[in-house]
Steps between C-alpha positions, in 0.01 A plus 500: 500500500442885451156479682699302799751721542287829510239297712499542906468076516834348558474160455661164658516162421643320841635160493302250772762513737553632893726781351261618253778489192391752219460319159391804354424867570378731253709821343332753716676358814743803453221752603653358826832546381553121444590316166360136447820342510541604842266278619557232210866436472595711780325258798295786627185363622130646459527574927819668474264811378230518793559708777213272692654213504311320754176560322619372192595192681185449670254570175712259288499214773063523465533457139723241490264342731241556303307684800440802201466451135713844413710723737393852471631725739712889580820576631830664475794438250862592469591618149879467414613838671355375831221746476114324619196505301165383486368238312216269444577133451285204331625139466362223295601147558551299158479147532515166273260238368549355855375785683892589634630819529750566216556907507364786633424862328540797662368822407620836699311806454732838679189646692765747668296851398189335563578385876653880523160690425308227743762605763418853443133429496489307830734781685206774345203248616680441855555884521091535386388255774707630766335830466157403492510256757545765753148667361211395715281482271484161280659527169428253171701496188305353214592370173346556159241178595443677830739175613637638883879533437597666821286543844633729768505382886263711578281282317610177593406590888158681425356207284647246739656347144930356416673586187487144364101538506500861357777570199433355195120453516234736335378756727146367421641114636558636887293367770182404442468728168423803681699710254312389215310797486330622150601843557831468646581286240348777236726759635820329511462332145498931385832552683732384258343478175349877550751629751233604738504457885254511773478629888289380809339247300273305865444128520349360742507065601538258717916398478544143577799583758371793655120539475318816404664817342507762338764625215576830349723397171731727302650385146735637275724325208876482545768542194844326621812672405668170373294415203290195689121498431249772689333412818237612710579634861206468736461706842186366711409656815327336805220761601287193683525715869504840345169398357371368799581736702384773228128312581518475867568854517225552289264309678640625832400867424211363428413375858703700670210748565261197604768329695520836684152554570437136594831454668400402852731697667454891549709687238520899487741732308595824690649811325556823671454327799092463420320165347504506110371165451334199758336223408186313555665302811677816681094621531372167626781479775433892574140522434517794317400610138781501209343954493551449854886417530667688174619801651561400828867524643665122580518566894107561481457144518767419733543535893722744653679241642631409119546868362874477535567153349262576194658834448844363485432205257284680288774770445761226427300356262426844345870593489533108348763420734673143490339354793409129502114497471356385821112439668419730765193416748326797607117581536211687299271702598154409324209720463335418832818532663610138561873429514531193231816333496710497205821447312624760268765549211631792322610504160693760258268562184449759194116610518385707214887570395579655891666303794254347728460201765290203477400381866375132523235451808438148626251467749624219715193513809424119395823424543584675800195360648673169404810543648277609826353218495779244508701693758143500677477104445888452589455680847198302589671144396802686796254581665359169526856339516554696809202462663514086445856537688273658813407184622704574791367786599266636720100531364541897539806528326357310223159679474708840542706391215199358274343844537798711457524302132171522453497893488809514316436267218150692415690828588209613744555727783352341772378146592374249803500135556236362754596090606154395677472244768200336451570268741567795794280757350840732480621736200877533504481866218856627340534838358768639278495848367715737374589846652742790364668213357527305826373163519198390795449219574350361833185217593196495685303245677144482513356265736174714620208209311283787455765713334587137309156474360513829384815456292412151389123676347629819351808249302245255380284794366766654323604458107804254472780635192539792388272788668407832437392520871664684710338439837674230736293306812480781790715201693779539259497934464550570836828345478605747231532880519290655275755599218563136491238353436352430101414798263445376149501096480550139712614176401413231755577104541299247719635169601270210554607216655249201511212746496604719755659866429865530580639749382429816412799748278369851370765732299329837401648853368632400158591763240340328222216212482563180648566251220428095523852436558481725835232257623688208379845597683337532845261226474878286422627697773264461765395145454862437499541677827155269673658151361840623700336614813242186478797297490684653769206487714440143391845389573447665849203317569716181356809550755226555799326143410824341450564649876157390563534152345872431635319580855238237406768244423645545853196584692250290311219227632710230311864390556748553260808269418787562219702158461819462310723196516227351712536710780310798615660853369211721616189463707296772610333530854204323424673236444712555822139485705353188389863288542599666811820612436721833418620571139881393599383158633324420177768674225719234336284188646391260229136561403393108534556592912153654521296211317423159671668216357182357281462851316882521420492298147214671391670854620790400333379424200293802465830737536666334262260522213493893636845549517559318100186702360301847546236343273341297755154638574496600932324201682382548833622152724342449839793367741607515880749737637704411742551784771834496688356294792357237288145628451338437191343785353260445196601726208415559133811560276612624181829511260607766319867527292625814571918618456636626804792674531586407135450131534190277462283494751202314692202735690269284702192682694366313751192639639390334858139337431441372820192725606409434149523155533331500780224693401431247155525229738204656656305563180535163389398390817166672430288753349354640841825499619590782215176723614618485833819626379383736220616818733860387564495432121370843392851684640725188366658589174325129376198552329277153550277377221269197396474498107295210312638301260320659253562734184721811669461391837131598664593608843303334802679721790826730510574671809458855567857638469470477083394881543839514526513475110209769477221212520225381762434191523135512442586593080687097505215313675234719362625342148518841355851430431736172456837430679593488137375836392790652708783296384708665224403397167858402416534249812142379450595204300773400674300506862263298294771279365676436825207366703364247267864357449522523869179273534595253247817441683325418814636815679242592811660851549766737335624878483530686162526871439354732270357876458150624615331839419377686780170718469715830460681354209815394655698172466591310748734166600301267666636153656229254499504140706213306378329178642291288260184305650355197299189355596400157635525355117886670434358794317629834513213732736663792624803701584663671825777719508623779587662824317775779629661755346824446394585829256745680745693179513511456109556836408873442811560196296511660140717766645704253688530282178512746208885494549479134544330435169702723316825357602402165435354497149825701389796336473799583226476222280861580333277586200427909514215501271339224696549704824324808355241314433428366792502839645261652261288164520432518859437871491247415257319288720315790664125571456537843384778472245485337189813602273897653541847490412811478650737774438898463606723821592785536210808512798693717279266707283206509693266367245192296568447196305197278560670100551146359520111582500143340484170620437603781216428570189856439244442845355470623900837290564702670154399848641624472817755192504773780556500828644845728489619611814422870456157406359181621685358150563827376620534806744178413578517129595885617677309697780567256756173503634179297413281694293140432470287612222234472250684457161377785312679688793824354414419577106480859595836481687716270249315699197523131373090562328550257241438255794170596613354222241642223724195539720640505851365602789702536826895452527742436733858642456720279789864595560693204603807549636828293615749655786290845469556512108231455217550204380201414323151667488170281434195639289190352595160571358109416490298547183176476722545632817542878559644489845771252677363481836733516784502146589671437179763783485643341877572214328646583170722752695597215697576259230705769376689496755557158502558517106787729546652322795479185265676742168783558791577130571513425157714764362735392823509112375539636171832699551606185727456278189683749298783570699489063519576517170744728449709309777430158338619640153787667655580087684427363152796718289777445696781245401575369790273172672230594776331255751241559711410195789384484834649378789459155438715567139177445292545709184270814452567675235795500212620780262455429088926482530515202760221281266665565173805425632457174674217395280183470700198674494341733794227215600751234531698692723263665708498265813794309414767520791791650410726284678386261170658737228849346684673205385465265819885589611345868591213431678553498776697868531243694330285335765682598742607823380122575449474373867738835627311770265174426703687575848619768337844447359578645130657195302665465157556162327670421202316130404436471146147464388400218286241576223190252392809373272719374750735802408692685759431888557802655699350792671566695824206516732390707727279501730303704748133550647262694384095558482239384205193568458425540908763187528794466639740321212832426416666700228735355280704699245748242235779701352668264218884408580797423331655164553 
C-alpha cells in the first residue's frame, strides 16, 4: 500500500453502470485532495472529478460498445479545491465467463507538469517558425536520424512540396531521392557527433517539382535551451539564375567582340569627338579602311545638312542625359562620295575607363529602294484606276494623261506619245516637258506621208527598253527646244496591234538607270491607254453602224413589219411601197389583212410557234401579199421573236420577189433564155449557178456577177475550184445534209442559208433558192439556183434580236440561284468565252461575293469567292465601266499573283447595274483566246444590261412578297374574325381566329358563300346587307354565326369594300358580343 500511495497511478475500480459508481479507489486519491470514502460511501461518482465531461462521456460510450478494446485518452480534472489538472486516463473493461461487462479499472496518471513544459515548448517552436518563415531562403530542421522535423515556407513554395509530404520523413526520402547524396550525407552525419558544420556546400539535380537547379547549402547543429534532443538547422540557397547568368555573361564577353565585328549593322565608338573604334561593317557601308576612319571627326562622314542634329544627340548622349533612345535617319557620306541612306543610334558608354558614345549605322538603301518601289507600284495601280475611269473622255485627254504618268512614274524629265493612223497615214505626237518647274504639255499632228515614213523608219530602227541613246527621229526633235531634248538615257514603248505599230511612248532624262520595272509601268500604262482609245473608237464606229443599220431597217430593199397582238406596231417604208399605203393606214391593222385567204393558216401558224419560242431556226416561206388595191404581190418571208417595247414580239421581213420570180420563171423556162439574160443578171444582187449532183457541186455555168465575191466565173467552170470549196467548212455538212433530205422527200426546189468565203477571206450570208433536175429515169442530174448576199440583213437581225433573245431565255424563276444561272449560262454561250462567275454587290458593306460560276478551277473560286469592299480587286471590278484585258494585266493590278497558275488568257470585268447603281458585276474569261473581239463585247454588254434590268424586277417582287407577308402575319394575330369575298359573297380568304373559332379549316371555307355560315332565319339580311356594301353603303349586322358544330357565334359585323390582290372584295371584320 506504501508503493500505491507514493506512486503517481491512482487507481479505480467503477461499477458497470451509466453513473460510473466507484467500488474502489486507491489511497493516493488524496494527491487530489480526495479521500476514498468520498467517492465510496459518500455517492461521489468517478465523473464528478473531470473537468471534460463530455469527453469522458463520449470515450466510455465506444467502450461500452465495444467499438475500442481500452479507453486511453488526456484531459482536464478538478481536484477537491476546484483547481484543474492534467491527467492521462486508461480504462479496462472486466468481464465474466459470458463475455459481459462486470467492472471497469481506471488508472489516472496527473500529467499536469508534463502538459506545462509542452506548452512552453510549442509557444518557443511557434515563436522559432514565425521568425524564419519570413527568411527567403528555405530553412530545414533535422533530427538526430536526419528525420525533417520542421520545413520553413520558403521551402514548401520553392520545391513545389505540402507539409504532410515533407515533416517527418528522412531528408534522403524527398522526391525522387535527390538528396541522397554520399557527400551530403557524409557531412551532416559529422555535425552532431563531432560538432562540426559546413558552408556553400553545391548540389546540383533535376527536382521532381521544379526541374533543374542549383543549391548552395549551409549547416550548423542547434542546442535547444529546454533540454530536448540537438538538431540540425539547414540553410540552402537557390543560385540556379545566378549561375546562369554567371555563364552567359561569360560567354557573352566572349562574343561580344565577334558579334561586334560581324554585327551587320555599322557600329563606331567616338571619344573626343574623333572615331576610337568601327567595325568591319561601318567600312563596307563607307568604303573606307578601319587606318582610314580612326581619327576622323563624326561630321566627316556626314552631310552638312545633318551637322546640327548629330551634334546635338551626340552631346546628350555624352552628357548621358535621360532621353528616351530613339532612331534617327540621316545619310553617309562613303568614300566615293555617295549619299547612302541610313538609320542611326547613339548610346552612353565607358571606353577604356573615359565617357564615350557608341553610334549604331544601319544602312537601309535596300529598304528604301523597297518602300520606292511600292509607292512606285501603288501610283501606277491609281494610275491605272484613273485612267480605266477615262472612258469618257476625249482620245487627247487620255493620251495626254497616259504620257503625263508615264514620265512621272519613271521620274524622267521629258517624254512623247505618237498614236499612228495606219489607216490615214496620220501621226497625232504629244509632248510633255518640264520647264523652271512649269509643266508643257501640247500635241502635234503629222499627216505629211513622207514626213510619216520617216518617223515610222527611224522608230522601227531604234532599241525598244531601256536605252543609252540619246538621239530621237529628226521628226520628233524639232518639236523640242534643244535643252529639252535627251542628254544621258531613253526608255521607249511600242504598241503593236495585229501586226501593225500603234503606238509609240519614249520617257528619257532619268537621274539614275532605267530599271525593268520602268519598262514594265509604261508598257501597263500605255497598252492600257490603246485598249481605252481602241474602245472608244470602236464604240464610235458601233453607234455610226447602229445609225447606219437603223437607216437600213427603214430605208432597206426589204419591208419590215413588227406585230404584236396580231396587229402591225411598226412597218418601215419599204413596206409602205410594196402595199401602197402610209404608215398611219397600216398601224394597229391586224397582220392577216395583207395575206390572201389560202396563206392565212399557214401564216398563222408560223407566228405562233414564233411568238411561243426564239428557238425556232428562221425559215424563209414564199407567200402572196396583198397590196391595198387587191394586187397580189409575190414575196418571200421570214419570222423572227423579238420584245418590243418590253413585251414579246413578232418581226416578219417580207422582201418583194416578183422580178425575182420572174426572172427563175425564165431560167426554168430555158438555158438560152439565161445567156440571153446573163447581162441583166451580172448587176442583180442574184448570183445564177448550175452545180452537178456530184461530190461538192461541179459547176456547169454561174453568171458573171460572182466577181462580186472576188471570183470570175471562168475559176467555177474551169473546175479549178468547186461550189463547195467556198462554202464554210462549218456549214458544209449541213448544205450537204439539207439537199439529200430535200430529194428524198420529193421536194423539186427549196431556200436554205449558210456562209461562203470570198477570195479576200471574208464571210459572207448567202440566201440560196435551189431547183433540182432528175433525168428521164427519176435520178438526180443537176442543180439550178441562184445565190445573194444576205450578211447586211443578218448582221440588222442579230442587233435587232440580241435584246429579244436575252429577254426571253431569262425569266425569274422564284428560285435566285436558278436565275443566276441562267444568266451566267447564256453568257457562256459565246464563242470566245469559256469560264466566269457571278459576283453580287453586298447593299450595305459593299462586298463582292461570287453567287455562282462555271468553267474555274475550285482553288481559282476559294481565292476569289469574296473580295472586301476596300480591296483592290473589288475597286477594280466597282469601276463601272467594262474593262477589257489580258489576265496577267489584271494580276498586275489586283497584285492577286498567286493566280497566274489558273492559266487564263483574256477577261472581261462587266458592271451591271439596276436604276444607275452596281448591282452586280460579271467576270468572264477565255483560257484560249487572247482577245474578245468586238462582236462579242456588244453583246455581253447588252446582256448585262438586260441582266440588271432582270436583278431590278426581282428585288421589286421580292420586297412585294415581303411586305405580303408582313401584312398577312399582321391579318393572322389579331383576335378578332376577318373575311375576305367578292361581290358575289364567295369567301376569299379567313384569319387563323375565324377557323379556330368556328371550326373549319382555310380550304373548306375558301369559296363557301358566306351567306351559308347563317342559320337559314339570317339569310336573307346578310344577303341583302351585302347587297348595299357593293352600292356603296357601310353596313353592320349583328347575326350570329354558326360554327361546323351547329353552335352559335354572336359577333358584330362589319362591313365595308375594299381591294385584294388587284380585286375589288368585301371586307368583313367579326368583333365577338355579349348576349
Amino acid at each position: 500500500m506504501k508503493i500505491i500511495e507514493n506512486s503517481p497511478m491512482i487507481i479505480f475500480v467503477l461499477k458497470a453502470d451509466p453513473d460510473l459508481s466507484v467500488e474502489s479507489v486507491s489511497e493516493n486519491i488524496c494527491h487530489l485532495g480526495y479521500s476514498p470514502d468520498d467517492f465510496v460511501t459518500s455517492g461521489m461518482s468517478y465523473a464528478d472529478i473531470f473537468y471534460d465531461l463530455d469527453l469522458l462521456a463520449d470515450e466510455m460510450m465506444r467502450l461500452r460498445f465495444g467499438e475500442i478494446p481500452e479507453l486511453s485518452f488526456e484531459c482536464r480534472i478538478l481536484t477537491n479545491n476546484g483547481s484543474i489538472r492534467w491527467a492521462s486516463i486508461r480504462t479496462f473493461p472486466c468481464r465474466n465467463s459470458e463475455g459481459k461487462i462486470t467492472h471497469y479499472e481506471s488508472i489516472l496518471i496527473d500529467i499536469t507538469g508534463k502538459k506545462h513544459m509542452e506548452m512552453c515548448q510549442k509557444e518557443s517552436n511557434e515563436y522559432f517558425q514565425s521568425i524564419v518563415n519570413t527568411i527567403r531562403e528555405p530553412i530545414l530542421i533535422l533530427d538526430r536520424d536526419l528525420r525533417i522535423v520542421f520545413a520553413s515556407r520558403s521551402f514548401y513554395r520553392l520545391f513545389g512540396t505540402t507539409l504532410q509530404e515533407t515533416e517527418g520523413r528522412l531528408l534522403y526520402d524527398l522526391g525522387n531521392g535527390e538528396w541522397n547524396i554520399p557527400k551530403l550525407r557524409q557531412l551532416l552525419d559529422e555535425i552532431l557527433p563531432q560538432d562540426k558544420s559546413f558552408d556553400n556546400f553545391e548540389i546540383e539535380f533535376e527536382f521532381e517539382n521544379i526541374g533543374k537547379r542549383i543549391m548552395l547549402i549551409n549547416a550548423r547543429k542547434v542546442t535547444p535551451v529546454t533540454g530536448e534532443p540537438e538538431s540540425i538547422l539547414l540553410a540552402l540557397e537557390d543560385v540556379t539564375e545566378w549561375k546562369e547568368t554567371e555563364a552567359a555573361l561569360k560567354s557573352s564577353e566572349k562574343k561580344y567582340s565577334t558579334l561586334v565585328e560581324s554585327a551587320n549593322d555599322g557600329i563606331i565608338i567616338v571619344q573626343d569627338d574623333v572615331l576610337k573604334f568601327v567595325n568591319s561593317k561601318f567600312c563596307e557601308i563607307t568604303g573606307y579602311g578601319k587606318e582610314e576612319t580612326l581619327g576622323k571627326q563624326l561630321l566627316y562622314f556626314v552631310p552638312v545638312d545633318y551637322f546640327r542634329m548629330v551634334t546635338k544627340r551626340y552631346q546628350k548622349r555624352l552628357n548621358k542625359e535621360s532621353t528616351p533612345s530613339r532612331v534617327y535617319e540621316i545619310e553617309i557620306i562613303s568614300k566615293d562620295n555617295r549619299l547612302i541612306p541610313a538609320e542611326v543610334t547613339f548610346s552612353s558608354i565607358d571606353h577604356e575607363a573615359r565617357s564615350a558614345v557608341m553610334v549604331t549605322i544601319r544602312d537601309i538603301s535596300e529598304k528604301k529602294n523597297t518602300e520606292d518601289a511600292l509607292l512606285l507600284d501603288e501610283s501606277r495601280t491609281e494610275a491605272l484606276l484613273e485612267l480605266n475611269q477615262m472612258t469618257d473622255s476625249s482620245v487627247d485627254d487620255i493620251a495626254g494623261f497616259a504620257l503625263r504618268k508615264s514620265v512621272y512614274l519613271t521620274r524622267s524629265r521629258a517624254g512623247y506619245m505618237a498614236l499612228i493612223d495606219n489607216n490615214n497615214e496620220k501621226i497625232n505626237i504629244y509632248i510633255f516637258y518640264e520647264n523652271h518647274g512649269k509643266n508643257i504639255f501640247y500635241q502635234e499632228r503629222v499627216s505629211d506621208k513622207s514626213q510619216v515614213s520617216d518617223f515610222l523608219k527611224d522608230v522601227i530602227q531604234e532599241p525598244y527598253g531601256c536605252s543609252e541613246k540619246c538621239k530621237l527621229s529628226p521628226v520628233i526633235e524639232k518639236m523640242f527646244s534643244p535643252g529639252h531634248l535627251p542628254v544621258n538615257r531613253t526608255l521607249s514603248v511600242p504598241v503593236f496591234d495585229e501586226g501593225d505599230l500603234t503606238v509609240v511612248a519614249c520617257v528619257w532624262d532619268r537621274e539614275n538607270q532605267y530599271l525593268q520595272s520602268d519598262t514594265k509601268n509604261v508598257t501597263l500604262i500605255v497598252q492600257d491607254m490603246w485598249r481605252i482609245i481602241n474602245n472608244k473608237l470602236a464604240e464610235e464606229a458601233l453607234r455610226a453602224s447602229e445609225k447606219k443599220y437603223s437607216t437600213l431597217v427603214e430605208k432597206g430593199n426589204d419591208g419590215i413589219v413588227i406585230v404584236q397582238e396580231d396587229k402591225l406596231n411598226f412597218v418601215n417604208s419599204k413596206f409602205c411601197e410594196i402595199t401602197g399605203s402610209t404608215k398611219e393606214e397600216l398601224i394597229g391593222r391586224p397582220f392577216l389583212d395583207f395575206f390572201p385567204v389560202e396563206y392565212g393558216r399557214m401564216i398563222l401558224k408560223r407566228y405562233n410557234k414564233c411568238l411561243k419560242s426564239d428557238n425556232d431556226p428562221v425559215r424563209h416561206y414564199e407567200v402572196e401579199l396583198l397590196s391595198t388595191d387587191g394586187t397580189r404581190i409575190p414575196a418571200e418571208i421570214n419570222f423572227s421573236s423579238i420584245h418590243h417595247e418590253g413585251k414579246p414580239a413578232v418581226m416578219i421581213t417580207i422582201r418583194d420577189v416578183t422580178e425575182q420570180k420572174e426572172k427563175e420563171d425564165e431560167l426554168i423556162d430555158s438555158l438560152e433564155v439565161q445567156k440571153m439574160l446573163q447581162n441583166v443578171i451580172k448587176t442583180s444582187p442574184a448570183i445564177v449557178f448550175m452545180w452537178k449532183a456530184e461530190k461538192n457541186w461541179p459547176v456547169v455555168f454561174v453568171s458573171e456577177n460572182i466577181e462580186k465575191f472576188g471570183y470570175i466565173a471562168e475559176d467555177f467552170t474551169s473546175g479549178k475550184l468547186l461550189y463547195g470549196d467556198i462554202i464554210h467548212p462549218d456549214d458544209l455538212e449541213n448544205v450537204q445534209t439539207e439537199i439529200a433530205k430535200r430529194f428524198e422527200k420529193g421536194y423539186t426546189d427549196f431556200s436554205q442559208e449558210y456562209r461562203i468565203i470570198t477570195r479576200s477571206g471574208e464571210v459572207r450570208w448567202v440566201d440560196e433558192r435551189t431547183f433540182m433536175q432528175a433525168d428521164e429515169e427519176g435520178n438526180l442530174d443537176h442543180y439550178q439556183g441562184i445565190i445573194v448576199d444576205i450578211t447586211d440583213r443578218k448582221r440588222t437581225n442579230s442587233f435587232m434580236n440580241i435584246e429579244s433573245d436575252v429577254g426571253c431565255l431569262f425569266s425569274p424563276t422564284g428560285n435566285l440561284q436558278e436565275t443566276f444561272e441562267q444568266f451566267l449560262e447564256f453568257t457562256l454561250q459565246m464563242n470566245e468565252i469559256d469560264c466566269g462567275a457571278l459576283y453580287i454587290v453586298d447593299e450595305i458593306t459593299g462586298d463582292l461575293n461570287i453567287v455562282v460560276h462555271s468553267g474555274l478551277s475550285p482553288n481559282f473560286i476559294e481565292h476569289t469567292s469574296h473580295y472586301d469592299a476596300n480591296s483592290m480587286p473589288a475597286r477594280l471590278f466597282k469601276t463601272g465601266y467594262p474593262i477589257y484585258k489580258l489576265h496577267s494585266e489584271v494580276i498586275s493590278i489586283t497584285r492577286e499573283n498567286h493566280l497566274k497558275d489558273e492559266g487564263l488568257a483574256s477577261t472581261a470585268i462587266i458592271p451591271i447595274l439596276s436604276d444607275a447603281k452596281l448591282v452586280a458585276v460579271m467576270f468572264l474569261a477565255s483560257y484560249s483566246e487572247y482577245e474578245i473581239p468586238s462582236r462579242t463585247r456588244n453583246s455581253i454588254e447588252a446582256v448585262a444590261v438586260r441582266i440588271g434590268t432582270l436583278i431590278g424586277k426581282i428585288k421589286d417582287e421580292s420586297d412585294t412578297r415581303r411586305s405580303q407577308k408582313e401584312i398577312q402575319n399582321i391579318l393572322e394575330s389579331i383576335e378578332d374574325f376577318l373575311f375576305i369575298m367578292d361581290y358575289s359573297g364567295r369567301i376569299l380568304y379567313t384569319n387563323a381566329s375565324a377557323l379556330r373559332r368556328l371550326g373549319y379549316r382555310s380550304d373548306e371555307l375558301t369559296g363557301m358563300n358566306l351567306v351559308s355560315l347563317h342559320s337559314h332565319n339570317h339569310q336573307l339580311e346578310v344577303a341583302t346587307m351585302l347587297s348595299d356594301v357593293i352600292k356603296g353603303k357601310s353596313s353592320i349586322c349583328t347575326c350570329p354565326l354558326m360554327s361546323r358544330d351547329g353552335t352559335l357565334v354572336y359577333k358584330e359585323t362589319k362591313f365595308s369594300r375594299g381591294n385584294w390582290n388587284a380585286q375589288d372584295v368585301i371586307v368583313a371584320v367579326c368583333r365577338e358580343r355579349s348576349l
